[in-house]
Each structure stands twice: as structure tokens, then as C-alpha cells.
N, CA, C and O atoms as a GROMACS GRO file, in nm:
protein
  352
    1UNK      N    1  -0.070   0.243  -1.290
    1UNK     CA    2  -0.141   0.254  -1.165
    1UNK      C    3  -0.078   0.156  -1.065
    1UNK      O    4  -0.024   0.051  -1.099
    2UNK      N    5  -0.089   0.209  -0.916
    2UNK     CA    6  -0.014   0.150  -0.840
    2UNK      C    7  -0.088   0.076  -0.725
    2UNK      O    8  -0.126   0.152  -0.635
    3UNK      N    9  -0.114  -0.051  -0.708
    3UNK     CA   10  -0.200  -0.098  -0.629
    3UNK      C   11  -0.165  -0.190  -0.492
    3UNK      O   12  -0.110  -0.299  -0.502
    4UNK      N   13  -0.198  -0.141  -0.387
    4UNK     CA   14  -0.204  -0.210  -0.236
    4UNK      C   15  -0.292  -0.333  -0.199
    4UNK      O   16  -0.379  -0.338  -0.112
    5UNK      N   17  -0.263  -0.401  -0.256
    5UNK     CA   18  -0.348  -0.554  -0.226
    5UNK      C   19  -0.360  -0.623  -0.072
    5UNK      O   20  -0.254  -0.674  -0.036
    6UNK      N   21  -0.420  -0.628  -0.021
    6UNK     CA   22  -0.471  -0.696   0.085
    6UNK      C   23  -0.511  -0.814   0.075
    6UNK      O   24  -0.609  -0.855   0.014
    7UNK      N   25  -0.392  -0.904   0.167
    7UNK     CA   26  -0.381  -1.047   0.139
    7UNK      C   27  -0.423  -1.122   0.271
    7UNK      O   28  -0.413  -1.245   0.269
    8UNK      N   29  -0.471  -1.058   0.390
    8UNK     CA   30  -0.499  -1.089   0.474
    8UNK      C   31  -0.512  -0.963   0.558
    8UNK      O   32  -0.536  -0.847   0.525
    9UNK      N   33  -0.482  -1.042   0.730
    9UNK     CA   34  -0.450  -0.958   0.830
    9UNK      C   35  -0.344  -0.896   0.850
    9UNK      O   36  -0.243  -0.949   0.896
   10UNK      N   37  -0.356  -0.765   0.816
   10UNK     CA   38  -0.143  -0.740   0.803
   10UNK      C   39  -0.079  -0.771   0.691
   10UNK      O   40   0.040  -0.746   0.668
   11UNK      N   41  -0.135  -0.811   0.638
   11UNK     CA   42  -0.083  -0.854   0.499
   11UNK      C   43  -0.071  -0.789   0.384
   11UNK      O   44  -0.126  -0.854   0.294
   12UNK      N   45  -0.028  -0.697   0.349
   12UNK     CA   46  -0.028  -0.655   0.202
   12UNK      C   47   0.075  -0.623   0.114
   12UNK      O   48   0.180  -0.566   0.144
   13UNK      N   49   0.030  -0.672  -0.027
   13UNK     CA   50   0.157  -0.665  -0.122
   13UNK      C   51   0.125  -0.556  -0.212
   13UNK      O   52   0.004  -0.537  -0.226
   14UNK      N   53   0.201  -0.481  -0.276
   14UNK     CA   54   0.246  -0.365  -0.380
   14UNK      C   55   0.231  -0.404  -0.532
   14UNK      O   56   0.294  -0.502  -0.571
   15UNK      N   57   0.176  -0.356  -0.592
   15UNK     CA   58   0.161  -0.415  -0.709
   15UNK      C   59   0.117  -0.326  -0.830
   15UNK      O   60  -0.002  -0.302  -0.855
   16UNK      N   61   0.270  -0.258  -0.937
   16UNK     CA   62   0.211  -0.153  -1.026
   16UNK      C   63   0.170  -0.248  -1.183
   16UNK      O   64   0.228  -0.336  -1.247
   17UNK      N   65   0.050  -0.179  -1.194
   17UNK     CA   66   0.001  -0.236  -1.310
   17UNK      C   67   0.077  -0.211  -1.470
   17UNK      O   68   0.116  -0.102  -1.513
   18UNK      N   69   0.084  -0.330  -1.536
   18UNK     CA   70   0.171  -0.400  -1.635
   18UNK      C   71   0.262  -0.449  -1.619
   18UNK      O   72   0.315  -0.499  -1.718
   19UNK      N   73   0.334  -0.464  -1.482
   19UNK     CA   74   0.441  -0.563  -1.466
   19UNK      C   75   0.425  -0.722  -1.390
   19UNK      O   76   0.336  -0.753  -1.311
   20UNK      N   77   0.487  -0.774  -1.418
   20UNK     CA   78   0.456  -0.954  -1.355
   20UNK      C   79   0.407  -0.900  -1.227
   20UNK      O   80   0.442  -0.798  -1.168
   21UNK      N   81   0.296  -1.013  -1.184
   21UNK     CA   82   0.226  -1.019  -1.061
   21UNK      C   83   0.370  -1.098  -0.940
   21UNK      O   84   0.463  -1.174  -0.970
   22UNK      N   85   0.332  -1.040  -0.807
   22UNK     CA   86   0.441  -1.111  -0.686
   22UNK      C   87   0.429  -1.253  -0.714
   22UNK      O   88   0.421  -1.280  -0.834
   23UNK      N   89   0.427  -1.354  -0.631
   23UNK     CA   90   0.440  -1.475  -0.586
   23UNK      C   91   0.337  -1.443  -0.538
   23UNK      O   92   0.228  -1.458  -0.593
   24UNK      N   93   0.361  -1.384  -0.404
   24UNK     CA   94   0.199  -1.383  -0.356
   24UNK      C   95   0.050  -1.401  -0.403
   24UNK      O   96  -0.035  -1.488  -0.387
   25UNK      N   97   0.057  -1.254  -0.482
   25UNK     CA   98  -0.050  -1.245  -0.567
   25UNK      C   99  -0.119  -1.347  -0.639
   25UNK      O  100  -0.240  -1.367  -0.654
   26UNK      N  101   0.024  -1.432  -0.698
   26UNK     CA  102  -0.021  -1.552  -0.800
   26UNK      C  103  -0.102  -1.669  -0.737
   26UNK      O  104  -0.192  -1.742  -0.777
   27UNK      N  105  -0.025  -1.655  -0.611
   27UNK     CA  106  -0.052  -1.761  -0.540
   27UNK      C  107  -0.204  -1.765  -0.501
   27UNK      O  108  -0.274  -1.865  -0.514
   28UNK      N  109  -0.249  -1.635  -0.449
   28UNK     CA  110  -0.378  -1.585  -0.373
   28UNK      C  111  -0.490  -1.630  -0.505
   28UNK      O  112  -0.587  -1.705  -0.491
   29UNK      N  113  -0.457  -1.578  -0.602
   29UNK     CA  114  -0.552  -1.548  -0.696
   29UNK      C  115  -0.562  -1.718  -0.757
   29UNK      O  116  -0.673  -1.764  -0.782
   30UNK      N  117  -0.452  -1.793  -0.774
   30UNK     CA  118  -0.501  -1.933  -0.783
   30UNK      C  119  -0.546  -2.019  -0.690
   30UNK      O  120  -0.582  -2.129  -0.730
   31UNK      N  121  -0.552  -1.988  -0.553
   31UNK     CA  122  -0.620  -2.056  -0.495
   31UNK      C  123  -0.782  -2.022  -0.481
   31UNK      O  124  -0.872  -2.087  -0.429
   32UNK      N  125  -0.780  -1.863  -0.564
   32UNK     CA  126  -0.961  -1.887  -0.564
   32UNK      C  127  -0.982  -1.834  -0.718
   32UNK      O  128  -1.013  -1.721  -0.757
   33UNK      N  129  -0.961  -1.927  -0.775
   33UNK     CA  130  -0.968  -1.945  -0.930
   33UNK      C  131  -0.988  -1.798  -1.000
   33UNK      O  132  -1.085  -1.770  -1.070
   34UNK      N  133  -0.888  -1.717  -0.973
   34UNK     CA  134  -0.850  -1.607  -1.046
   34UNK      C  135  -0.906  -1.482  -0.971
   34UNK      O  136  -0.894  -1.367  -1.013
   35UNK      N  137  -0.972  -1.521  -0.846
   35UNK     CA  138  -1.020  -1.371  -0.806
   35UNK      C  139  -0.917  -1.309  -0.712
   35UNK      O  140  -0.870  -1.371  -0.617
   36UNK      N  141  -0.890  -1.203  -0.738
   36UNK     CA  142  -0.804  -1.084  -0.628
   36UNK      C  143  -0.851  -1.015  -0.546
   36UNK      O  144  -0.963  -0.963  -0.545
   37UNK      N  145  -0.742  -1.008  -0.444
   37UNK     CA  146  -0.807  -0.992  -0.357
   37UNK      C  147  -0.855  -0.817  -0.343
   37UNK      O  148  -0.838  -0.749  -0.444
   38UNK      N  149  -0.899  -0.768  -0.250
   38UNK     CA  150  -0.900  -0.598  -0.241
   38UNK      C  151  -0.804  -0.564  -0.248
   38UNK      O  152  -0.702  -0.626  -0.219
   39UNK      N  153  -0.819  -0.421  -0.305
   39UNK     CA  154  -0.731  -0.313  -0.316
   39UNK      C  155  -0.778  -0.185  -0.240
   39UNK      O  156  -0.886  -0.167  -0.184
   40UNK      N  157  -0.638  -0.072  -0.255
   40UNK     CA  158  -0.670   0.049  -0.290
   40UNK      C  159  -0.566   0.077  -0.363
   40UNK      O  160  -0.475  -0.005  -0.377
   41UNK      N  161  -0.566   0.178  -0.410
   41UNK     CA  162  -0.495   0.243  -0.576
   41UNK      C  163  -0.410   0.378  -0.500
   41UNK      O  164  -0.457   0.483  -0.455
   42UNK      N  165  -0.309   0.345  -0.504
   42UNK     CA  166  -0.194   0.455  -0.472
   42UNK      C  167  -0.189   0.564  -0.477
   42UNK      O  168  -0.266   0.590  -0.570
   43UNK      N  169  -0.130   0.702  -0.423
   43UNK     CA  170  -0.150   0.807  -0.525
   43UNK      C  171  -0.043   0.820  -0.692
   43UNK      O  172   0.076   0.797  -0.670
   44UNK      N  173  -0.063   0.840  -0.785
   44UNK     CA  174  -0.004   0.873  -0.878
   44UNK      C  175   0.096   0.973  -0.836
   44UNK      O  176   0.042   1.059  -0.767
   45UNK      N  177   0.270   1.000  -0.858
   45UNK     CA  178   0.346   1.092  -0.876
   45UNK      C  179   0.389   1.089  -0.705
   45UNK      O  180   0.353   1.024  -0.607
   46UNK      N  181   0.467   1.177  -0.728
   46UNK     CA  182   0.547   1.203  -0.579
   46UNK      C  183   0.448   1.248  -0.521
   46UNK      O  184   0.373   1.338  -0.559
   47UNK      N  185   0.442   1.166  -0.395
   47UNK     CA  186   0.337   1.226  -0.337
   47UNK      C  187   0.423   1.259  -0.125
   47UNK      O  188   0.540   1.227  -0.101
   48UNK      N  189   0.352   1.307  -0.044
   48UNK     CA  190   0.432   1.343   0.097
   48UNK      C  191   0.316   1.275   0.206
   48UNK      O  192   0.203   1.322   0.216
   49UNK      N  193   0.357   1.181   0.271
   49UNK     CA  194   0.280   1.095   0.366
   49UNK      C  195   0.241   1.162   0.539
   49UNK      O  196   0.345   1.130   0.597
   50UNK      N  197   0.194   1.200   0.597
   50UNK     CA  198   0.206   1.252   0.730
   50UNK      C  199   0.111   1.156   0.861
   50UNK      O  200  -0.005   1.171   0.900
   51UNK      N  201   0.181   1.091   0.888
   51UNK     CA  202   0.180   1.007   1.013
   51UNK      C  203   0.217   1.082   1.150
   51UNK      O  204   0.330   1.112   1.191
   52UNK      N  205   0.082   1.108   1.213
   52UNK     CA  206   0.122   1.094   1.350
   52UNK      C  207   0.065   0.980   1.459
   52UNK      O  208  -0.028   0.900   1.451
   53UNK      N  209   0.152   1.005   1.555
   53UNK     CA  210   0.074   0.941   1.671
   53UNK      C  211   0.072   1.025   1.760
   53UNK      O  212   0.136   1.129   1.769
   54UNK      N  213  -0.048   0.955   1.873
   54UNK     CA  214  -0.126   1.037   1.974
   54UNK      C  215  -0.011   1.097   2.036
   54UNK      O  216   0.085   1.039   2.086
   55UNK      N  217  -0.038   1.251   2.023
   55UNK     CA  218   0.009   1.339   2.161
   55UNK      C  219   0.159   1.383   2.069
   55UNK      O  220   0.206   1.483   2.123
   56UNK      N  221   0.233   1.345   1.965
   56UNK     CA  222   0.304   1.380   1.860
   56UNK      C  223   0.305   1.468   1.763
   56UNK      O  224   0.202   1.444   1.698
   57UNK      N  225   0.372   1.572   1.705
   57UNK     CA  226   0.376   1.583   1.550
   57UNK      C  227   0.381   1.512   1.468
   57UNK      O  228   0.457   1.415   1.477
   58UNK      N  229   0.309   1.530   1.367
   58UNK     CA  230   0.290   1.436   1.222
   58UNK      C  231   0.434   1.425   1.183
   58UNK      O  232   0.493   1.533   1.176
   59UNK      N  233   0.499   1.320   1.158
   59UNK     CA  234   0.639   1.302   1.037
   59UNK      C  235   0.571   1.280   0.933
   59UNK      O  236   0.459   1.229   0.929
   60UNK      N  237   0.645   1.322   0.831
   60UNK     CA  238   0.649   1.303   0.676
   60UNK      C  239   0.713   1.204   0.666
   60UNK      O  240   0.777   1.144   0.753
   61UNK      N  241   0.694   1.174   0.528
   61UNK     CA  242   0.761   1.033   0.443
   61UNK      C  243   0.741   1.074   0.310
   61UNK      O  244   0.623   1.075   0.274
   62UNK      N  245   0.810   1.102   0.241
   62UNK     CA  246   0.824   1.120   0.085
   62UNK      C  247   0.779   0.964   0.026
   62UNK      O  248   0.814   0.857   0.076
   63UNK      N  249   0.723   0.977  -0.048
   63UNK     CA  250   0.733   0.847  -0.159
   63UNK      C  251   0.688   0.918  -0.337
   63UNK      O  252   0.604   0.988  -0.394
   64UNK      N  253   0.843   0.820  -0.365
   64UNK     CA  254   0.792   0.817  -0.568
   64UNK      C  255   0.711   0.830  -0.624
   64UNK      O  256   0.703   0.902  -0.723
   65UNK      N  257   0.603   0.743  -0.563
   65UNK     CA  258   0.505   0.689  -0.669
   65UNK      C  259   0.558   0.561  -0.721
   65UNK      O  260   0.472   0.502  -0.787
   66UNK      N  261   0.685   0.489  -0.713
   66UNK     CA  262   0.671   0.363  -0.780
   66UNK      C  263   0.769   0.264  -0.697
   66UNK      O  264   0.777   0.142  -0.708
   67UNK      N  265   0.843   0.351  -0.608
   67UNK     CA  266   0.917   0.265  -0.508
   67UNK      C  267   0.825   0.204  -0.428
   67UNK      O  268   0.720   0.267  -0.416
   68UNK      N  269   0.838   0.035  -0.332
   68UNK     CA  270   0.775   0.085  -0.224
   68UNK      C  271   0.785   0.086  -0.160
   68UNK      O  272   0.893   0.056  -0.110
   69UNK      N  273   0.608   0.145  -0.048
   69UNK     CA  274   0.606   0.194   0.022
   69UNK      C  275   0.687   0.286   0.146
   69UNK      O  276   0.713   0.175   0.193
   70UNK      N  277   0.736   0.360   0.219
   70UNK     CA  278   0.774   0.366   0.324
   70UNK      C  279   0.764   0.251   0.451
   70UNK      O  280   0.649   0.210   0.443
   71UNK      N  281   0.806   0.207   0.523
   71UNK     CA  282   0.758   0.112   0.596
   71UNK      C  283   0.686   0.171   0.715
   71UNK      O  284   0.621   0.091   0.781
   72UNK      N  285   0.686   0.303   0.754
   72UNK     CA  286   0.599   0.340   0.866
   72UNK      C  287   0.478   0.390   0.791
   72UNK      O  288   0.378   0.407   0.861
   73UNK      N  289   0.467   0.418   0.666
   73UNK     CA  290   0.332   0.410   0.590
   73UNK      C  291   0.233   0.271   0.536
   73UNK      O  292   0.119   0.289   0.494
   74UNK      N  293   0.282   0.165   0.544
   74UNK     CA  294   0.264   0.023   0.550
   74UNK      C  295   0.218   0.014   0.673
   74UNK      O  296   0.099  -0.016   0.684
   75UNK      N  297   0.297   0.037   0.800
   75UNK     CA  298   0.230   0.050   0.900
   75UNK      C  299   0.090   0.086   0.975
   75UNK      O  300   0.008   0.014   1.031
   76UNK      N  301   0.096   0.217   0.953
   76UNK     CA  302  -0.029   0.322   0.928
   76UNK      C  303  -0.146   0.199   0.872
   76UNK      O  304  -0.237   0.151   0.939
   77UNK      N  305  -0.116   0.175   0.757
   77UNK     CA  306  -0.263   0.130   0.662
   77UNK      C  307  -0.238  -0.020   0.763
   77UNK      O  308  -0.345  -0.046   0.818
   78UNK      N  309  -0.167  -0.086   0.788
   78UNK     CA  310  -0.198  -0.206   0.827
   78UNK      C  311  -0.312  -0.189   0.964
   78UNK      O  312  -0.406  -0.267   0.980
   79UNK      N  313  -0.290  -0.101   1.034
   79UNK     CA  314  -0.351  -0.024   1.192
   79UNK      C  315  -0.478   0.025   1.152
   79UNK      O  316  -0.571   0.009   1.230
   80UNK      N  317  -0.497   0.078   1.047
   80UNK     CA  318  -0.556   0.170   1.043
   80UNK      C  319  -0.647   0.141   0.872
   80UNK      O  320  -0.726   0.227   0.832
   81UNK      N  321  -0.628   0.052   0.815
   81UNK     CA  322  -0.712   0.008   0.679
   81UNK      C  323  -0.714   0.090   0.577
   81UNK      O  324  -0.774   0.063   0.474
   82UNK      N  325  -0.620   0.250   0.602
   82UNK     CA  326  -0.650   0.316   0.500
   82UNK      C  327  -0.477   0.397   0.472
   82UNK      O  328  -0.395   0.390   0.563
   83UNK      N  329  -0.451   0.450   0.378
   83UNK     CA  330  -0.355   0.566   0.334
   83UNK      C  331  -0.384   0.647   0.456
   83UNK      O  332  -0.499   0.668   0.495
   84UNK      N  333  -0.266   0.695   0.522
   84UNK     CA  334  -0.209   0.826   0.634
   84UNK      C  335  -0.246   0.988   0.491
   84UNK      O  336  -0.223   1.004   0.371
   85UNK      N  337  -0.297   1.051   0.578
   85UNK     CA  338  -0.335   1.191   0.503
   85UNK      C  339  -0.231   1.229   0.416
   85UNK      O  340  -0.128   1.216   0.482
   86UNK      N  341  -0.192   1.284   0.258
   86UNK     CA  342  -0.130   1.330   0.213
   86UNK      C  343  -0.098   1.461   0.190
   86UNK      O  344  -0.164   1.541   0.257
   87UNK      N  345  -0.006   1.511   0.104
   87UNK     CA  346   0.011   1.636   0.057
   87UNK      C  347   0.099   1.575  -0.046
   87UNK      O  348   0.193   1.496  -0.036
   88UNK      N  349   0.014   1.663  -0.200
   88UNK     CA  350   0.110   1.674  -0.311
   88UNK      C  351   0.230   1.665  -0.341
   88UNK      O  352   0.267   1.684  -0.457
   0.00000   0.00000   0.00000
């Protein structure tokens, strides 16, 4: 499972479960004696991102599933607090 941690304002780090935690993460979670911060949980598998802005067509963005993010999909959620609409 693939998780979007929110480390602040603008802030968020990538993080798939069973591999070593960032720096970040480590850092966050020891300064408040082991708690983490929010998430949301990625989609599983290749999934197709569609970002628009006002008065635009939506662009796509392909993503893996384990690379990350796109950076105009990082974007999106930083603006906007959530995942840009998908397709399978």
C-alpha cells in the first residue's frame, strides 16, 4: 500500500508500506512520540490522473502505482487536499 503523508502546509511525503520510512517521516513521528501524521492511501496499480484548470481541458498523467507521484498531481492535492479524479 502506497501512502501520501501530510507533513504540514504543502508538505507531503510518499511512503509505500514495508520499506524504510523517509527522514522526514522519522523525524515527524519522533518529535510526537511515534504518532503519524495523516494520510491518504494511493490508488493500487496503474492508475491515469486528470487535472484541469479553469476554462481548460483536463491533462492526464499516467502513474505506476509505485513511482512517485507526478509533480502536477502533488500539485493538485497540495491546492486542493485531495487526489485529481482518476481513471483505471
Amino acid at each position: 500500500m502506497v501512502r501520501l503523508y501530510r507533513l504540514g502546509h504543502d508538505r507531503y511525503v510518499q511512503h509505500t508500506e514495508g520499506r524504510p520510512l523517509p527522514a522526514e517521516l522519522e523525524s515527524y513521528a519522533r518529535e510526537r512520540r511515534g504518532e503519524m501524521p495523516p494520510y491518504m492511501v494511493l490508488p493500487q496499480g496503474p492508475v491515469t490522473f486528470r487535472v484541469s484548470e479553469e476554462g481548460c481541458r483536463p491533462r492526464t498523467f499516467a502513474w505506476n502505482g509505485r513511482d512517485p507521484l507526478p509533480p502536477v498531481v502533488l500539485q493538485y492535492v497540495c491546492q486542493q487536499g485531495a487526489l485529481p479524479p482518476q481513471d483505471p
